[in-house]
C-alpha positions as a printed Julia matrix, in Angstrom:
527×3 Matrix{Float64}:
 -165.47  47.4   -152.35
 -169.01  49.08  -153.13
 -169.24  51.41  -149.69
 -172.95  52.14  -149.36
 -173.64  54.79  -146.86
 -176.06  53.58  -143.87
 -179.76  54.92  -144.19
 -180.53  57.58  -141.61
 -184.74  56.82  -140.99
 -186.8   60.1   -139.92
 -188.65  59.63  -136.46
 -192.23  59.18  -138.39
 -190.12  56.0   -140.18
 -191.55  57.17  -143.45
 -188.12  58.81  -144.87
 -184.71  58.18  -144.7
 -181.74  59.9   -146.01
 -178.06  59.57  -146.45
 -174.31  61.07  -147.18
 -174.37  61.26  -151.69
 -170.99  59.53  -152.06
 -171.87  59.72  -155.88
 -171.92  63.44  -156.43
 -170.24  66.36  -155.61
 -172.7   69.68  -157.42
 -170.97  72.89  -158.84
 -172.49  76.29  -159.46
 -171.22  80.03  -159.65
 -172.87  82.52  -157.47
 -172.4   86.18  -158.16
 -170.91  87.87  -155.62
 -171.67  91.82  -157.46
 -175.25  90.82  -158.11
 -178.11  89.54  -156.14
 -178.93  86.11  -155.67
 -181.49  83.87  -157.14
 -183.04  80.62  -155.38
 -181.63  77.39  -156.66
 -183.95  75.65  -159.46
 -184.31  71.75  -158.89
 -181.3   69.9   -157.26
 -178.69  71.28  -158.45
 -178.8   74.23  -160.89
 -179.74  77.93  -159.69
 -180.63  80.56  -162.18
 -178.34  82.1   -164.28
 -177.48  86.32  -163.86
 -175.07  87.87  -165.46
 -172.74  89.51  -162.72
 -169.48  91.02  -163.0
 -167.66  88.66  -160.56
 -168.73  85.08  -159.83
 -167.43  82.9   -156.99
 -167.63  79.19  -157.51
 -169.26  76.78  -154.88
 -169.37  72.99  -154.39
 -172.69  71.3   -153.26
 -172.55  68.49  -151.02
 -175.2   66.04  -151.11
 -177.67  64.05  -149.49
 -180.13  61.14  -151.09
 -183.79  60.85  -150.25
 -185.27  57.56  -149.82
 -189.12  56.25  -148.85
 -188.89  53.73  -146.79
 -191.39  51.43  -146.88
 -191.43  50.46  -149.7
 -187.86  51.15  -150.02
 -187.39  53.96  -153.17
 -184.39  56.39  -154.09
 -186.28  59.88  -154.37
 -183.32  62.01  -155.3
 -180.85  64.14  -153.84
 -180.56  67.79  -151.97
 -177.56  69.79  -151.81
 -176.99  70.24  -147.71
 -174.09  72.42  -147.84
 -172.32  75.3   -150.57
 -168.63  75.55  -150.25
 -166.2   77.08  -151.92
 -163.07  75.67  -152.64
 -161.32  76.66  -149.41
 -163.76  74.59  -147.51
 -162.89  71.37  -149.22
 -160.6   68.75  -148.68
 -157.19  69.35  -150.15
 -154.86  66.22  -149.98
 -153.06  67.4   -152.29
 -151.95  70.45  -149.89
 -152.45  73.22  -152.1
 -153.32  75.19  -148.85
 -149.86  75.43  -148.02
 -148.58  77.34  -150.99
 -147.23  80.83  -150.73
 -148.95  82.53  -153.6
 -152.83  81.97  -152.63
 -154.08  82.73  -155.67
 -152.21  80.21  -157.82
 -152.88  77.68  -154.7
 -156.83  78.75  -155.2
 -156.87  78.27  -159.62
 -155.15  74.36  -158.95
 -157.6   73.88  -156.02
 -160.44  74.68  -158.3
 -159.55  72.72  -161.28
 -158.33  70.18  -159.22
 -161.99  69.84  -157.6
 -163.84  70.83  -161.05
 -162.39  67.65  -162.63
 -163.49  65.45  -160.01
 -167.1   66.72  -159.78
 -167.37  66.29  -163.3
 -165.61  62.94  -163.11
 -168.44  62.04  -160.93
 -170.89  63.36  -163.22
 -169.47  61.46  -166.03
 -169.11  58.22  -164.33
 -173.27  58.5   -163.64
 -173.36  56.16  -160.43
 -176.48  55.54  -159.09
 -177.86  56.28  -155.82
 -176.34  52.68  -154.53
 -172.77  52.69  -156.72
 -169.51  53.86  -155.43
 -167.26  57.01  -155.63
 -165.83  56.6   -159.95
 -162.81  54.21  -159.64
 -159.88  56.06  -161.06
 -159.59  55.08  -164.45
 -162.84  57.8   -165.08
 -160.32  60.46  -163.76
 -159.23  62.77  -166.73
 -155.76  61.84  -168.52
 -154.33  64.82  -166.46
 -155.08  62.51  -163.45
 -154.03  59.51  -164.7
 -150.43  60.71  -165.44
 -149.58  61.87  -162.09
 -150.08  58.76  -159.3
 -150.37  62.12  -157.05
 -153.57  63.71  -157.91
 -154.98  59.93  -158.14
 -154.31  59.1   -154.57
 -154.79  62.57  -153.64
 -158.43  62.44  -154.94
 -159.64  59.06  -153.32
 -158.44  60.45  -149.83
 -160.49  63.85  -151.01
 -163.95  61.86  -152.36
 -163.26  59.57  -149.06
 -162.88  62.66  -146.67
 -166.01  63.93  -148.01
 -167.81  60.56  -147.02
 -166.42  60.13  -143.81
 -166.21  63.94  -142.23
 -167.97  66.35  -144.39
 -171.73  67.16  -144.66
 -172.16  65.07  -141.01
 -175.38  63.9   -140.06
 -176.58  65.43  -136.7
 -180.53  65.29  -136.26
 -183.8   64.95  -138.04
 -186.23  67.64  -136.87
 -188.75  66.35  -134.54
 -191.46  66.19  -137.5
 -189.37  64.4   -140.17
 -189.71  66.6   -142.73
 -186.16  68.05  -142.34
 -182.67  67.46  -141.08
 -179.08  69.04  -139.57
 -175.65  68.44  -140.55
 -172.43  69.83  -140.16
 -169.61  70.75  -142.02
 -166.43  72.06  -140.2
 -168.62  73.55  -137.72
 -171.3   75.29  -139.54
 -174.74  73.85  -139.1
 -177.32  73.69  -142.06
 -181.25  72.52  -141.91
 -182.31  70.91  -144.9
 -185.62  70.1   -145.39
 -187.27  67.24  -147.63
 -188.73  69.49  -149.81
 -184.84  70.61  -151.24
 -185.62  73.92  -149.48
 -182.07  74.75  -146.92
 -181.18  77.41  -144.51
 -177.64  78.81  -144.99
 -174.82  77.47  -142.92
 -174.91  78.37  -139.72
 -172.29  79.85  -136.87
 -172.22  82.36  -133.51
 -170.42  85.2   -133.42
 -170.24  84.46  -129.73
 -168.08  81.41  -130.49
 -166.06  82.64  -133.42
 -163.97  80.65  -135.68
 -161.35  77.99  -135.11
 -157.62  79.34  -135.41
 -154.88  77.06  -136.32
 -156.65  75.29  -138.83
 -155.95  74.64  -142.77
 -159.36  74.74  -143.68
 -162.37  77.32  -141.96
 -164.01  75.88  -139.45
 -166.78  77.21  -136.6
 -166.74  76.55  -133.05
 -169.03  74.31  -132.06
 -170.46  71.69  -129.63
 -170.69  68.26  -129.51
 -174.61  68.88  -128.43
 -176.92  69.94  -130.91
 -180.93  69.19  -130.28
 -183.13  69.56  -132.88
 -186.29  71.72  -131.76
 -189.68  72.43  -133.88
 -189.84  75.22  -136.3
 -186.21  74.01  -137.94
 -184.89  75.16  -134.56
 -181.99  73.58  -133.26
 -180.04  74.11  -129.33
 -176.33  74.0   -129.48
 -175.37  73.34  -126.15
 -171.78  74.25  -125.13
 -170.1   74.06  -121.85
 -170.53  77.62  -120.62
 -174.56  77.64  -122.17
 -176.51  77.22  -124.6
 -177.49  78.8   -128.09
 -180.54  78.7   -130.57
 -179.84  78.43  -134.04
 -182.68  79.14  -136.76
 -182.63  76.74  -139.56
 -185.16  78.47  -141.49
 -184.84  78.25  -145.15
 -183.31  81.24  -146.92
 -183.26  82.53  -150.69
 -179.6   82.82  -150.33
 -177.3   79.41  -149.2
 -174.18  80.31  -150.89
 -171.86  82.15  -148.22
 -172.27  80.85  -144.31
 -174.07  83.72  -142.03
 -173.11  84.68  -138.94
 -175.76  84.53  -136.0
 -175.06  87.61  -134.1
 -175.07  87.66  -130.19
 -177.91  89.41  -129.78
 -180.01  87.36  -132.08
 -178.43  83.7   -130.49
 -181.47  82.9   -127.76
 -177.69  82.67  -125.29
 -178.6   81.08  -122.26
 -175.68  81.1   -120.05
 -174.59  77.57  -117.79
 -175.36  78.42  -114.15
 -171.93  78.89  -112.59
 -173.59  78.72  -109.17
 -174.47  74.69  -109.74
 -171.03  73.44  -108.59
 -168.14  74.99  -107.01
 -166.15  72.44  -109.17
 -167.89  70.86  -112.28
 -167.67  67.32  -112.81
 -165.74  66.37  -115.55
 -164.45  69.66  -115.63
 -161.2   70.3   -118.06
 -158.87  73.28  -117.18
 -155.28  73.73  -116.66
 -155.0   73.65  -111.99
 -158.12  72.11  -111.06
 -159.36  72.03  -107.8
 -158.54  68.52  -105.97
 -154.99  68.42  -107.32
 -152.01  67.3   -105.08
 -150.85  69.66  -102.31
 -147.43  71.24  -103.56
 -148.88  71.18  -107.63
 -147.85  74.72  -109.28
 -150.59  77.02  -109.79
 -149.88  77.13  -113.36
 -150.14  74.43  -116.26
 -147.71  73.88  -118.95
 -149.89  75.36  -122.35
 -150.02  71.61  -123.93
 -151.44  70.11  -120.56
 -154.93  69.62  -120.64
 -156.3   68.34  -117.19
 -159.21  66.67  -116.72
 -160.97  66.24  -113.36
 -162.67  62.56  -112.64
 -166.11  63.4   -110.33
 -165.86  59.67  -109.01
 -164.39  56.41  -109.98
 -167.75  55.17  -111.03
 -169.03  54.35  -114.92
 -171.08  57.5   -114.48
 -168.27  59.84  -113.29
 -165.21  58.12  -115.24
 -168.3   58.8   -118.69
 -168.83  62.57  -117.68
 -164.89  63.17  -117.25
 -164.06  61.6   -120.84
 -167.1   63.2   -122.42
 -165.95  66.65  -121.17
 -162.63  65.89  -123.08
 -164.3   64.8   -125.7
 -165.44  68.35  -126.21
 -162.01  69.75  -126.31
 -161.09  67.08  -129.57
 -161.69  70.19  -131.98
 -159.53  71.1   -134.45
 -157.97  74.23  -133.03
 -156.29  71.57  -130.34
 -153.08  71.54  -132.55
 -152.82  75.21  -131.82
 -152.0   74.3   -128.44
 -149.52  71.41  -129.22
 -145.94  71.75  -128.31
 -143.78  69.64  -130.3
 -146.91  68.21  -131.73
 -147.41  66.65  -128.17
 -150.94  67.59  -125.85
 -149.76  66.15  -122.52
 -153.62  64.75  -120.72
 -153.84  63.9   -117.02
 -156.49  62.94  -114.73
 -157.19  64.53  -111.78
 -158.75  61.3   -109.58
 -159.38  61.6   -105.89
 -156.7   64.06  -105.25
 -154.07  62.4   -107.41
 -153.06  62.96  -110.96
 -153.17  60.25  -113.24
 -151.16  60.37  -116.55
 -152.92  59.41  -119.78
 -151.67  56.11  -120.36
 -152.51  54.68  -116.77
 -155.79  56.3   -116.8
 -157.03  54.37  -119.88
 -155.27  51.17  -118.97
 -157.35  51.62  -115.84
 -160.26  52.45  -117.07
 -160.2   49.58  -119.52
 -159.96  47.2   -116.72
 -162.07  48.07  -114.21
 -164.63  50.2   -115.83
 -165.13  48.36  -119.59
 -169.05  49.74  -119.26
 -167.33  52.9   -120.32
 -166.75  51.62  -123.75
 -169.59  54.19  -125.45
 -167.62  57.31  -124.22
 -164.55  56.14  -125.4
 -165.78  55.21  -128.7
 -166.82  58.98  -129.03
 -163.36  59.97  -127.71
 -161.37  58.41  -130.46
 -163.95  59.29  -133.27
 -164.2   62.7   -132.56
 -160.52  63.15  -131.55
 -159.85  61.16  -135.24
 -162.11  64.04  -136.73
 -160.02  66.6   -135.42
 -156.58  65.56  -136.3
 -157.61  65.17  -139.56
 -158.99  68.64  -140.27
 -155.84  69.76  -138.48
 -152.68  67.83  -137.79
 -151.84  64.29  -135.96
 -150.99  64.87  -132.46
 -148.75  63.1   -129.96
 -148.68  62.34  -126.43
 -144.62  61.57  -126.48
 -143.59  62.4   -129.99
 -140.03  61.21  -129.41
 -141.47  57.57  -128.61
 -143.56  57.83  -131.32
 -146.53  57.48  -129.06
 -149.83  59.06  -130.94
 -152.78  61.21  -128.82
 -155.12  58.67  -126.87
 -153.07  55.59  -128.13
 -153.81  53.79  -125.42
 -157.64  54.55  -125.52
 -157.79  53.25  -129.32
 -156.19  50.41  -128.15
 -158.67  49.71  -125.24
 -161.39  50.37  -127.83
 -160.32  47.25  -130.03
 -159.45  45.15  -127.01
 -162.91  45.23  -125.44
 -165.06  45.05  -128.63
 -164.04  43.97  -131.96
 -167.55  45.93  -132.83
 -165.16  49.51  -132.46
 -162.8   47.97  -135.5
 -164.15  50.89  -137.87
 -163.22  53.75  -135.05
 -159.72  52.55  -134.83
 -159.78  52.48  -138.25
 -160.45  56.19  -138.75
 -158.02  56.59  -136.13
 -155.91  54.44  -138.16
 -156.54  57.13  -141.16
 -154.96  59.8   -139.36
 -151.78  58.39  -137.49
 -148.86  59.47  -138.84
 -147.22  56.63  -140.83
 -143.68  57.87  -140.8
 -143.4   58.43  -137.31
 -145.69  57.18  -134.81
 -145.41  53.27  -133.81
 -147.42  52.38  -131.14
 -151.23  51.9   -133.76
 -149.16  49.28  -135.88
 -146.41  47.99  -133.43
 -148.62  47.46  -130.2
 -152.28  47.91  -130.51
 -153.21  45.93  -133.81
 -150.97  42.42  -132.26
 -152.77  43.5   -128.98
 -156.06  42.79  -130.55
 -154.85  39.75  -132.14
 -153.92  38.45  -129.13
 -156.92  38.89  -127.22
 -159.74  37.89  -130.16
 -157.55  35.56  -132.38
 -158.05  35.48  -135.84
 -161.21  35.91  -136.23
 -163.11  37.09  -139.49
 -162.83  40.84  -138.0
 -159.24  40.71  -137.1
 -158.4   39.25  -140.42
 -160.03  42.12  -142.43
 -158.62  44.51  -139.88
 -155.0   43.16  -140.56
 -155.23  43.25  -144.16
 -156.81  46.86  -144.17
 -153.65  47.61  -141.99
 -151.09  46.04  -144.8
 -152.4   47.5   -147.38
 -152.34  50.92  -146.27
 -147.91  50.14  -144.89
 -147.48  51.82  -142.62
 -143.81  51.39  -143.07
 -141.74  52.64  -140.19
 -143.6   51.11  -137.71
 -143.76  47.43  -139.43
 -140.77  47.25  -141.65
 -141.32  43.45  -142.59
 -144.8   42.08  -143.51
 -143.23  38.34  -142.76
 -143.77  39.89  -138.74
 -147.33  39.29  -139.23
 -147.67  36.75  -141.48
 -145.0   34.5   -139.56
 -144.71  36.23  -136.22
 -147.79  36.62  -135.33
 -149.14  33.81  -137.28
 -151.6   35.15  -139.62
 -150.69  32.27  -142.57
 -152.12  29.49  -139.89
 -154.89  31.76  -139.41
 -155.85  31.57  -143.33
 -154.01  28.59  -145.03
 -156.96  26.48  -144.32
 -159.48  28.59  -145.64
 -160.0   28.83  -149.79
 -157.43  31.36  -150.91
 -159.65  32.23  -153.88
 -162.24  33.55  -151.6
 -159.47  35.26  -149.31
 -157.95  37.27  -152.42
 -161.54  38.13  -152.97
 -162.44  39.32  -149.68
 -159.34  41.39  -149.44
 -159.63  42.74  -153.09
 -163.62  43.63  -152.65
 -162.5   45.18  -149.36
 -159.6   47.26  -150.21
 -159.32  47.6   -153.93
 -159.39  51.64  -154.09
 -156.78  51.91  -151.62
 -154.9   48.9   -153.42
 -155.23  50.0   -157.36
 -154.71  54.05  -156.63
 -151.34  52.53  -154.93
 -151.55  55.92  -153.05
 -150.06  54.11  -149.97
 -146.88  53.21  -151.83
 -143.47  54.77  -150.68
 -140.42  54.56  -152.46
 -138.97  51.62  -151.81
 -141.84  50.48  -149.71
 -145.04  49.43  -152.32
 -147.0   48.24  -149.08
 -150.18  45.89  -149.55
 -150.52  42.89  -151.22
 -147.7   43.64  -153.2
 -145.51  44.61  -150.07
 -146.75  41.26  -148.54
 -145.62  39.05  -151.99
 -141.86  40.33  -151.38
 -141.39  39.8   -147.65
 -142.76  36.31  -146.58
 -140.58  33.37  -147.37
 -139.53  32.49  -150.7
 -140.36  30.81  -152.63
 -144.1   30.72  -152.03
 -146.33  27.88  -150.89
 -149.43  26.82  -153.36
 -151.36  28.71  -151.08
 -149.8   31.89  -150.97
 -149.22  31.7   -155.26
 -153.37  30.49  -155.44
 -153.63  33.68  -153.07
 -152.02  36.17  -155.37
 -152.82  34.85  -158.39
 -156.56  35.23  -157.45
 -156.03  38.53  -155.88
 -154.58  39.75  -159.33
 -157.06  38.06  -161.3
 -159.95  40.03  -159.16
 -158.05  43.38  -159.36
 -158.46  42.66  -163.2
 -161.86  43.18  -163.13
């Protein structure tokens, strides 16, 4: 599959822009000697310092729009190594240095393997036969480095806003805010003292807000839930190294604590409302959330204040790997399973604030660790929510998929074992479910569906698809899944998952529709 990132239109309609999947820059800044401004897209002038610190340029293409034409590409954010994704876990070794040289080489071959491979502003991340031979003999740094190249398209360098006079734009890596404008010229990335950085995280990231407004002047408000800052996205000689907006320089206007006694939607550990005879104090995994009214409007403020709290630093807070969420609902606590189920069936119109639950709750655990709401059932963090998500709108199939992305594999049950047949059963097989399913067996996730044949046979995908061409089946699979199929970096031992996975476990031997099936689906992995 060719992913093309969606076009991002400025407000005048003349521009657009979007995430470079193609790319990933590299340049050495001196850290003993002053800096120079970056020449062009992606090269900066040359010094000759004692000590040089490498950084990795994320990128953005520029398109016109009418008519459409590629313009080029601007480098939104400068990381060093320790902000990037690291599949491959380097993070965790002892010795920091050594962890720090493999990191770097590790993300020096890619970039260049990207440079290499020369895609064009509409072509794919480099399939990985471009990797170096060093790559190609260890199955590891393969898989490793699709997960990396696809972290970096689906969480890093985030779109956020265009300024209000289209000639610039936010994003947001790990928390740091940059504005970029059209003219290649950036501010630095961004962060408050007053908010700090994130503990309990593997890579750096900044507090921030779910808000951010963009304001004129490359002004932006980052609004939080005790106020509101100003960040200046003014562009700066010096985008290397993320600066620090001090408080007395943040524009800090506090939240009024005078409004309401008891904020709706409010999140804290004994809030007010709850049962008579409730302890005082909260367990430090409970998170409670209290429900204004039982209305669209209240049930929407509640989740979107716990929304807010889906940050990475949540694991910190995890006992067990378990966050235990209740609802504090007219006086009565509701635990987090019965709350979703019952907001799922009597309030569906909630659907948007859900949606931005499970995304930004899939963002999280990603950047830190998968969470649980009963770890020994295997039940994952807002389970039930994802599964409300695909239930009510097979539209939400790409949010449960990045939820999918996340879930623990080995040890969590309830994504694979009760919310993918749940959609099945409510939508059928249609052509949504069908790619859903197979994006589901190819990626096997093995202890919570042991035998393919469950799906196939149990729950009846074969009738769903022997009537249709299996040529153009194997090719809709194949042009939908072939990274995650060739890298094989789903595989277990003993457990190959995907198509493969799927070959061994229905019945043997196969009908003429299953052997057309494969035999096209090997054919088109060929090419």
């Amino acid at each position: 599959m060719v992913r093309t990132p969606v076009l991002i239109p400025s407000p005048d309609g003349r521009h657009a822009v979007r995430k470079d999947i193609t790319r990933v820059a590299v340049d050495d800044v001196p850290i003993l000697a002053a800096g120079t401004a970056p020449k062009g897209l992606f090269g900066r002038a040359k010094t000759a310092p004692v000590v040089v610190e490498r950084r990795y340029g994320l990128c953005y293409q520029l398109w016109e729009v009418d008519p459409a034409r590629f313009v080029g590409r601007v480098v939104v954010a400068w990381l060093s190594v320790e902000d990037m994704p690291d599949a491959m876990g380097y993070f965790r070794d002892a010795d920091r240095s050594r962890a720090l040289g493999l990191r770097q080489a590790y993300w020096d071959a890619i970039a260049w393997t990207q440079l290499e491979h020369g895609g064009g502003p509409e072509d794919d991340v480099p399939p990985p036969t471009a990797f170096p031979s060093w790559f190609q003999a260890d199955d590891r740094l393969l898989r490793a480095a699709v997960d990396d190249l696809d972290a970096v398209a689906d969480r890093w360098a985030d779109f956020v806003a265009w300024q209000p006079d289209g000639q610039a734009f936010w994003v947001r890596t790990n928390g740091f805010h940059t504005c970029v404008g059209l003219d290649g010229t950036a501010s630095p990335r961004l962060w408050l003292e007053r908010k700090g950085l994130m503990g309990n995280t593997w890579v750096p990231c900044a507090e921030y807000a779910y808000d951010l407004e963009a304001l004129p002047g490359r002004q932006a408000r980052e609004t939080f839930a005790d106020g509101a800052a100003i960040l200046d996205g003014a562009p700066s000689v010096d985008v290397m190294h993320p600066v620090m907006i001090p408080v007395e320089r943040d524009g800090w206007v506090p939240t009024d604590p005078s409004a309401r006694a008891t904020p709706s939607g409010a999140v804290s550990g004994a809030p007010a409302g709850a049962p008579a005879g409730e302890p005082a104090g909260e367990p430090g995994n409970r998170i409670v959330v209290v429900v204004p009214a039982w209305t669209v409007v209240g049930v929407t403020e509640a989740i979107d204040a716990l929304t807010a709290r889906m940050t990475p630093d949540l694991a910190g807070r995890a006992e067990d790997d378990e966050i235990e969420l209740c609802f504090a609902v007219d006086g009565w606590r509701l635990a987090e399973g019965e709350f979703f189920d019952r907001v799922g069936q009597e309030l569906p119109d909630t659907l948007p604030a859900l949606r931005r639950l499970v995304e930004t709750a899939s963002d999280a655990m990603a950047r830190s660790a998968f969470l649980y709401s009963d770890s020994a059932e295997g039940v994952g963090l807002l389970s039930r929510a994802v599964r409300w998500l695909g239930v009510l709108d097979t539209s939400t199939l790409p949010t449960l998929m990045a939820y999918g992305r996340v879930v623990d594999a080995e040890h969590e049950h309830t994504f694979v074992g009760e919310t993918v047949p749940g959609i099945v059963r409510v939508h059928g097989w249609t052509d949504e479910t069908i790619d859903f399913v197979f994006w589901v067996l190819v990626r096997n996730f093995f202890n919570g569906l042991q035998d393919f044949d469950e799906v196939w046979s149990g729950q009846h995908l074969r009738g769903a698809i022997v009537q249709r061409d299996p040529v153009e089946v194997a090719r809709r699979v194949v042009e939908l899944n072939r990274d995650a199929i060739t890298s094989r970096r789903y595989a277990v031992p003993g457990r190959p998952g995907g198509l493969e996975q799927l070959a061994a476990d229905i019945p043997q031997p196969h009908e003429p529709w299953a052997v057309a099936f494969f035999a096209a689906a090997k054919e088109e992995l060929s090419r």
